[in-house]
N, C-alpha and C positions, 0 to 999 in steps of 0.2 A: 432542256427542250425548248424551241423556239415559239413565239405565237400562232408561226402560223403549221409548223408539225400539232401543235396544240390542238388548233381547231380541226386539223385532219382527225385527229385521231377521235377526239369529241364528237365530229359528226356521221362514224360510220353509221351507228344505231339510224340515224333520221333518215340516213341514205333507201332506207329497207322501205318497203308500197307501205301506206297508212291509211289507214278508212277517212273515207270522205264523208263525214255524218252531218249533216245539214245546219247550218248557222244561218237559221229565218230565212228570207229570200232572197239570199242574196247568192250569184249575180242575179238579177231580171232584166240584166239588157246588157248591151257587152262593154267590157272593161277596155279603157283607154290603157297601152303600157307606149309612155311617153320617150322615145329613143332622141338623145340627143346630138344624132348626126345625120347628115343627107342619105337619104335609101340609098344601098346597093352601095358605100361607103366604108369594106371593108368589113375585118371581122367582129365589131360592135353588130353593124345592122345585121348582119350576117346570122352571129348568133342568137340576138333579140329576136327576129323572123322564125330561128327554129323552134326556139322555147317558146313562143305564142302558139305557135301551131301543135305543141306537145300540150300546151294547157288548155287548145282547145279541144282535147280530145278529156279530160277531167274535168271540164267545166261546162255547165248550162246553156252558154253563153259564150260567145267569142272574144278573144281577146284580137285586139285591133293596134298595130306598132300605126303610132303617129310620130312619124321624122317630125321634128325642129331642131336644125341647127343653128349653128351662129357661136360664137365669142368660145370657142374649144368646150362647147357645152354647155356654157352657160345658159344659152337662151333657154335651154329643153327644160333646162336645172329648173331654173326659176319659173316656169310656163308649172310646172310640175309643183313645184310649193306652192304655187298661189292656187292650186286647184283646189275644190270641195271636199274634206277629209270624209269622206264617203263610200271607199272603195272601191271606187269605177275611178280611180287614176290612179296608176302607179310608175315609178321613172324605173327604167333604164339605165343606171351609175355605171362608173367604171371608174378604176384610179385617178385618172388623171383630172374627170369633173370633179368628185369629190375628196381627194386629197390632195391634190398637187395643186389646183385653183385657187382652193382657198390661201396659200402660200406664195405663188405666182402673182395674182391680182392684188391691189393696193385696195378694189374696190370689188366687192364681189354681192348680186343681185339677190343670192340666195345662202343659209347657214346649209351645209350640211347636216348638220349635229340639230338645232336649234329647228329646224325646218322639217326633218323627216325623220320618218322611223323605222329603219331597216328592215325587213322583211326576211333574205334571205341571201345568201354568200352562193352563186351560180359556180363559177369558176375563176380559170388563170391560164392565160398568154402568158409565158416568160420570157424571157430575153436570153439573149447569148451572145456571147462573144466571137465574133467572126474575124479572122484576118485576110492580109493580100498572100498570096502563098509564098511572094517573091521577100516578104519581112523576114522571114527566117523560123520563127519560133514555131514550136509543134506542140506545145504544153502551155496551161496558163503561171505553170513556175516559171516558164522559160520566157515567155513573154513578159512578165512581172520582172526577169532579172533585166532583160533588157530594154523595158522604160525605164528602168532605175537607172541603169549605166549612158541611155542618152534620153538625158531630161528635154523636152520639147519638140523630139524629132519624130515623138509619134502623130498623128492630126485623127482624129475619130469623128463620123457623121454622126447626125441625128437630123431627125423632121424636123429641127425646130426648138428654139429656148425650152424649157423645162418639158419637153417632151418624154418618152417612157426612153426612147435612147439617150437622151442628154442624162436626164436623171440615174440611171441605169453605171453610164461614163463617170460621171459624178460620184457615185457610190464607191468603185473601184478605186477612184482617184484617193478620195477622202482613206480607203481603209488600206490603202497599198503608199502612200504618201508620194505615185508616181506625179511625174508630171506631161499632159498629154494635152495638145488644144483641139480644143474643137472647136466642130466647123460644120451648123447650120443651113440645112437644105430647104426647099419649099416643099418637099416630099421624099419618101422610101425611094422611088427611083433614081433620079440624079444621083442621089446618094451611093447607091450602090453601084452606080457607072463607074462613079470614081473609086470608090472601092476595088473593083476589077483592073482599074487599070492605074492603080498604087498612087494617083492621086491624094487617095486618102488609105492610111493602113489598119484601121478599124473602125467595126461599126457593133455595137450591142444591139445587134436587133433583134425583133419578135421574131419566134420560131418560126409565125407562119410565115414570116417575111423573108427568112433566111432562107427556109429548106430548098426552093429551086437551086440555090447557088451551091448551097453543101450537098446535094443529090447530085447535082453536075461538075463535083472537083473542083468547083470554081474559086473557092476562100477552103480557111483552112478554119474547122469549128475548134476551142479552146474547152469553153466550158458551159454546160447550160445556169444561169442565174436562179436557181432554182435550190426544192431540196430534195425532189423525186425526178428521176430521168422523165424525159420527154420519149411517147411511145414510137412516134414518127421518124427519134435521131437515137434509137436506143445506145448506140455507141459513143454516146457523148457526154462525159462524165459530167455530175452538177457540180455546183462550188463546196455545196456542202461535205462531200465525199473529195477535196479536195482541200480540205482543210481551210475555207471560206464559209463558215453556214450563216453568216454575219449578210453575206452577198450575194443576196437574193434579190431580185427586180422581176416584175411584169406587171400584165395589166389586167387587173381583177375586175370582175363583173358583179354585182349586184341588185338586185331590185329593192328597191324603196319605193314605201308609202307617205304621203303628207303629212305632218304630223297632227295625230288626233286621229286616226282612222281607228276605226273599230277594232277590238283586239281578236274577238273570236273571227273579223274579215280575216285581221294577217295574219293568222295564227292558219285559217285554211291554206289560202294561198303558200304560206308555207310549204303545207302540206303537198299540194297538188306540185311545185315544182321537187320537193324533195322524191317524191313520186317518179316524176319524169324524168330527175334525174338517174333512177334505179332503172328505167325501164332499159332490159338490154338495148331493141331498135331507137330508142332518144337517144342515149349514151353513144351507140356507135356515131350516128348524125351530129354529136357536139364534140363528141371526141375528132371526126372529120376535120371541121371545121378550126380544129387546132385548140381545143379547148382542154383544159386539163380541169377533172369535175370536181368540184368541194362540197356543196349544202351543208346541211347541218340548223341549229335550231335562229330562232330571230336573235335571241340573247347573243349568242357566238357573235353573229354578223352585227351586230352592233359594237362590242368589245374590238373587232378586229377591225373595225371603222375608224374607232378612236383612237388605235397605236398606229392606224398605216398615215392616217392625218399629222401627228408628233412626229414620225418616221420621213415622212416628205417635207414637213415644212423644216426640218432638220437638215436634210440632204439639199432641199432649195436654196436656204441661206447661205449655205455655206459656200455654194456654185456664183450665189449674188444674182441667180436669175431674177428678172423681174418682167411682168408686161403692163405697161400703164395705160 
């Protein structure tokens, strides 16, 4: 069983409503939850927006998303550790600030590990593997046999060096020993121009990214990088049901406290989103937004912080990404 079936299966219990029983006054004024990318920037703010507005309805007190971006998250990262371990800030994480960074950067502002204390495990974006229809292959055996048979003549996008699609690319590469170049966009769009018009003949992108193209016949979907189907692409088998459960990729979402916050704070907080994540009307609004729901206890989401950390900076070396 894998770590992260592990933690599914570990956090159904949390998933269920849990009494909200008073730990002293707190909130009494509203809580900072520190998002580290530009408002209105995709499915990060996107989601961070709907879960502040589900905690505001279990809490006292409002929770208030404060965008700082900059440096792929760093800036929000570090704005967020250097705050008052107090419980009126909490970050906004996701894979790629806190496990791929630390791995990526030579120099990095903030520990994940050393800096914060997990909170809670929100969800998962996963990836997929999309092709140009005009490649041939209809299967990921089939497309596996044939980057084996022409080594280099596949080219696959991504947003960007160690990005969730590069990494995502990288993963497959290292466990299929194909070989496939890629080829770096300044964004999801470009990328997928060339995508359609065989420019490029794969991309591992995020579900939410993909479904317009695979709803429209546009690309041909292979496999979701997952180990539960996607609700959105029910037809689209995961890797793990394909004899891959090794090749999984997305981008997990998180909240983190500074470290030193009060434990009966995070221990609420917990609470309230394991809460919101049961509630059917939250669930359907995150599940909307392309989210696939996990929670579960602070213990879990900190365990599963620590193997996706070893797990990316494993997958990053071996790519040679780097941003100095």
């Amino acid at each position: 069983m894998t770590h992260r079936r592990t933690l599914l299966a570990s956090g159904l219990a949390a998933l269920a409503p849990l009494p909200l029983h008073a730990q002293g006054a707190w909130p009494d004024k509203p809580v900072r939850l520190i998002v580290p990318t530009l408002g209105g920037a995709g499915t990060a703010d996107t989601v961070a927006r709907i879960l502040a507005q589900e905690l505001d309805k279990r809490l006292p007190q409002r929770v208030v998303v404060e965008n700082r971006a900059g440096a792929n998250g760093n800036v929000g990262a570090a704005t967020a550790a250097r705050s008052p371990a107090d419980g009126y800030t909490f970050l906004w994480g996701w894979a790629g600030t806190l496990a791929t960074n630390p791995a990526l950067y030579r120099e990095l502002p903030f520990d994940p590990v050393r800096d914060f204390d997990p909170v809670v495990l929100v969800g998962n974006v996963p990836n997929i593997l999309v092709v140009n229809r005009q490649l041939g292959p209809r299967t990921l055996a089939e497309f596996t046999a044939y980057a084996r048979a022409n080594p280099g003549k596949i080219n696959f996008g991504s947003t960007g060096n160690g990005s969730s699609m590069h990494l995502a690319g990288e993963l497959y590469r290292q466990m299929t020993g194909t070989e496939m170049q890629h080829v770096p966009y300044s964004g999801p769009a470009p990328a997928v121009t060339d995508l359609l018009s065989n420019r490029i003949q794969a991309m591992f992108n995020l579900v939410t990214g993909a479904l317009p193209q695979v709803r429209a016949g546009e690309v041909i979907p292979l496999a979701l990088l997952d180990e539960q189907r996607a609700p959105q692409l029910p037809d689209v088998p995961t890797t793990a049901e394909l004899g891959m459960a090794g090749l999984t990729f997305g981008t997990w979402f998180m909240v983190l406290a500074p470290k030193g916050t009060p434990g009966p704070i995070i221990d609420r907080m917990n609470a309230v989103v394991n809460e919101a994540l049961a509630d059917p009307e939250a669930k359907q609004r995150l599940q909307g937004a392309g989210l696939a729901l996990w929670g579960g206890t602070r213990q879990r989401a900190a365990e599963f912080l620590a193997v996706e950390i070893r797990r990316h900076a494993e997958i990053v070396r071996a790519s040679g990404a780097r941003v100095d």
